[in-house]
Every structure is written in C-alpha cells, then in structure tokens.
N, C-alpha and C positions, 0 to 999 in steps of 0.2 A: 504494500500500500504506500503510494506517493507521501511523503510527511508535507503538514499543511506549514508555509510560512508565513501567510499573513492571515490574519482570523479577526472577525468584528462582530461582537453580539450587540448589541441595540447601541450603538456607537454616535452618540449626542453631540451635538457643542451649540448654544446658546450664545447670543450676544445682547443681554437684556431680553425683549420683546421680541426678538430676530431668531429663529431656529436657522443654521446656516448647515449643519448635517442633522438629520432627521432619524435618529434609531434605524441607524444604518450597520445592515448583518453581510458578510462578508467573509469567500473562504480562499484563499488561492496558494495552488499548488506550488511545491518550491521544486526550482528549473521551469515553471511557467511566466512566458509572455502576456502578463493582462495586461488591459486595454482600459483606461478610466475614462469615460468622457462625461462629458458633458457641457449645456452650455455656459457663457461667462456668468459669477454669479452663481452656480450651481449647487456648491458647497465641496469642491474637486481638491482645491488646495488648502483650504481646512482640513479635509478630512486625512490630505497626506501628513500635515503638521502635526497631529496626532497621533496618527500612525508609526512618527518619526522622533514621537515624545517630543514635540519642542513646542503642544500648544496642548493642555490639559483636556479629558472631556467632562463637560455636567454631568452626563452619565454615563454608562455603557462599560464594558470593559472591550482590551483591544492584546493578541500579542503578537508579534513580529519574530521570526527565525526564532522559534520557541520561547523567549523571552515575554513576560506581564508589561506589558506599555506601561510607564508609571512608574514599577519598583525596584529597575535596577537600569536606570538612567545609561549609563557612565559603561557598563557591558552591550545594551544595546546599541548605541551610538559607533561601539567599534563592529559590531556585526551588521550597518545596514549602509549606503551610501544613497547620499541625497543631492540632485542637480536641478537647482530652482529653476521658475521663470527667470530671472535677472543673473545671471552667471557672480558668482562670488567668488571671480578673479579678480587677482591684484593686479592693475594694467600698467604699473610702475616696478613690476618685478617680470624677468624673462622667464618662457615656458618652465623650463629646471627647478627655478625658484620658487615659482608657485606647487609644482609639483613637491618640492621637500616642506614647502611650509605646508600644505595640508598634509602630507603623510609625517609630520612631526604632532600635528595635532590629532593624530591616531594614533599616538605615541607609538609608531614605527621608528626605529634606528636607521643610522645613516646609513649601512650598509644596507638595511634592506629597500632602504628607498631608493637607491641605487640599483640594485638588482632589478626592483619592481618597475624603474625609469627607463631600465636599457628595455624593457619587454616590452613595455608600453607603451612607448614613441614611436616604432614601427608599423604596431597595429593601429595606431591614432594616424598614421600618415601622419610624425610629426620629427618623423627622425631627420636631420638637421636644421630643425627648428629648435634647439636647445637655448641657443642663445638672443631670440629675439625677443626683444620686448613681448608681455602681453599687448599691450594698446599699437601695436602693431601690425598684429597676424587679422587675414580678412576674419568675418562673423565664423564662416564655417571651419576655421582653423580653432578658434574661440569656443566652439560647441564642442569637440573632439579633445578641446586641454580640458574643458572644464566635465565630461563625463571623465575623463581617466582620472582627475584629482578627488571625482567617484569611486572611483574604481581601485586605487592605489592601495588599499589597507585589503584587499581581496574579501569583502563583505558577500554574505551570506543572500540578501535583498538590496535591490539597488530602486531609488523612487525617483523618476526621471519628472518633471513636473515640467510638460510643454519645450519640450530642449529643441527642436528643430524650428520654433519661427524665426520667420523671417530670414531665412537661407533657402537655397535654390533648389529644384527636383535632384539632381545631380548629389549635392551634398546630401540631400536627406536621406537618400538611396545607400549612401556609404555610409552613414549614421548608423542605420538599423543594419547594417553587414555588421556590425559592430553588436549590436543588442543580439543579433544569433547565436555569434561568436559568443556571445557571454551564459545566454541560457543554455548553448552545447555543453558548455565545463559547469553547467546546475546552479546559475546564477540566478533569482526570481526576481524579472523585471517589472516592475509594476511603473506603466506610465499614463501621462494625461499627454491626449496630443490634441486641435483641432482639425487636424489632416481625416479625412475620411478614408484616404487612398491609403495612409499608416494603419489605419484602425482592423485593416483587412488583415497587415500582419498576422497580429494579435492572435495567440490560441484561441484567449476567450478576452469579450468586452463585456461592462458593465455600462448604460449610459442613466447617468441621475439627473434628474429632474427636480428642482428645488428642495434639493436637501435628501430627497431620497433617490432607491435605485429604482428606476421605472422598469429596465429589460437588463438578464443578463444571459449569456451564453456566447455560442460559437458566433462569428459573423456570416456563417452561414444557417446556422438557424432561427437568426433574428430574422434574416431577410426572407428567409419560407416561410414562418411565423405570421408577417405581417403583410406579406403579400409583395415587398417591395423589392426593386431591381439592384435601388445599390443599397449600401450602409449610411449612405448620407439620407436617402429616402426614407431611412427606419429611424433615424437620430428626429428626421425633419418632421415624422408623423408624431412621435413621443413628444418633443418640446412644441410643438402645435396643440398637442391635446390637452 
C-alpha cells in the first residue's frame, strides 16, 4: 500500500468573518503528482501555508511526510520544500550563493551543499550559471534556481505554489521535465498552477471553489464526469456554478 504524504481532515483557516479554507479533507499519495487548482481567491495558498506549518489552522488537523502539522515544527520544515508565488531569491547574491544560503538554513553542511550543487545545476540547466548574479538570469532561469533551493535538502514533499507564471511554453515544458524527474526518485509534488495545459500533467487534481474542494480525481475522469472536452471546461463549469 502507497504511504499517504499529505493528509487533511476538516482542515479550516478563518480570517475573522472570512472562511478562506473550508473543512477541507485531503489524501495524497507520496511519489504523487497533485494538481491544486483553483480560482484566485480560492483559498489554494492558504491552504498550502498550512500544510507547510507556516500559517496555523482554526481547526482541522493536517500531517505532511508522516509528520502532525503543528507539533514538530522544526522536523517538518527539513522534510518538505516550498517555492512560492514570488521566488524568495536573493537577487544581490549569485546562483551558488543562494543555493548555500538556503541549504544552510536546512542546516545542510558545506560539503553537502556542494555535493547537492554539482547534481543540481545540470538538471536545473544551470551549470555554468554559478556565478551570475541572481537579478540577472532571465524569469525562466529564476524559476529553475528557485525550485532546486526547493529541492537542495532532498525533502520528502515539495509544494510548488504557481512557479511557472509568467514564462514561456518552452520553459514550462522543461519545468515539469523536472517535476517527473522528481516524482520518478518518490518525491510528492503537490502544486497550484493556472495552466490548464499543466493541470493535464497531474496524476490526480483537486479544483476548490471558495474554500472548499468542488471535484477531485484523474483529469481524465473529471472530464467524462462532466461531460466536458478539456480541463479548463471542467474548472470553467465548477467556478461558474
């Protein structure tokens, strides 16, 4: 039997008067590609802050690569990696640098950050790119430093929150070559994208609707489900209704 690595029983967050996740239940397999959508607003990156312990819930309980969200902080945190919307690179430090200062805040050693650099700049397509500035490399160079300084601590769950906008078909194509490559060696990807064309990836997607989860499964059995031709038509009917 597959062990579950992420797991959500009635998984809440309130903002005053504002329900932003909705007792939201959730099981995904670890070496599974899910798929989070939904539209902006939906409660998608909430629900990952949580997931990722960095935003508490009102209620629910949640655990992440066997780990209680909540009660051992400081172990989860080395077991899961997280690549926002807004990339939390240093763009006054070169690719290397950035690369050793997150894998120092996973309290990785130098050598192994070194070992884990020479691996990971190849597959990032970033090998002699060592020394250039961050705030120099184009967007799609910028999206490939900032998933490996994901990836640098070799985390159990990685939570990709929307990492291909705004780069080109081309780039996003070798993005998710890269998300393959991660779930082949039993990495569980769990991402948000608004790409429909991405969402196809996906073993299985979930798409929520104000706070809650409207549809989940295959993308191919949403789309025999509801009748519809693509997955943007199945997104388009659920946030319609």
């Amino acid at each position: 039997m597959t062990p579950v690595a992420v797991l959500a029983r009635g998984l809440t967050r309130r903002f005053g008067a504002f329900t932003a996740v909705d007792h939201l239940d959730l099981e995904v397999s670890a070496g599974e590609i899910f798929g989070f959508l939904g539209a902006n607003g939906a409660g998608k990156t909430t629900a990952i802050r949580m997931l990722c312990g960095l935003l508490p819930p009102t209620s629910g309980q949640a655990s992440v690569a066997g780990l209680e969200v909540g009660r051992r902080s400081r172990d989860l945190k080395r077991r899961i990696g997280y690549m926002s919307q807004r990339f939390s690179l240093y763009d006054d430090l070169t690719v290397v640098e950035n690369l050793a200062f997150f894998g120092g805040v996973y309290g990785l050693s130098a050598e192994r950050i070194g070992q884990r650099s020479a691996l990971l700049l190849p597959q990032l397509g970033l090998d002699g790119q060592q020394a250039r500035l961050t705030a120099a490399l184009p967007l799609g160079y910028k999206q490939r430093l900032a998933l490996g300084c994901a990836l640098l601590h070799e985390p159990a769950v990685v939570f990709l929150d929307e990492p291909t906008g705004g780069v080109d078909p081309l780039a996003r194509r070798r993005f998710w070559d890269l998300i393959y490559a991660e779930a082949a060696a039993g990495v569980t990807v769990f991402v948000t994208t608004h790409y429909m064309d991405e969402a196809e990836y996906c073993g299985r997607v979930s798409i929520m609707v104000q706070g809650r989860i409207a549809a989940l499964g295959t993308p191919s059995a949403l789309k025999e489900s509801t009748g519809a031709r693509t997955l943007q038509d199945v997104f388009l009917q659920l946030v319609e209704r």
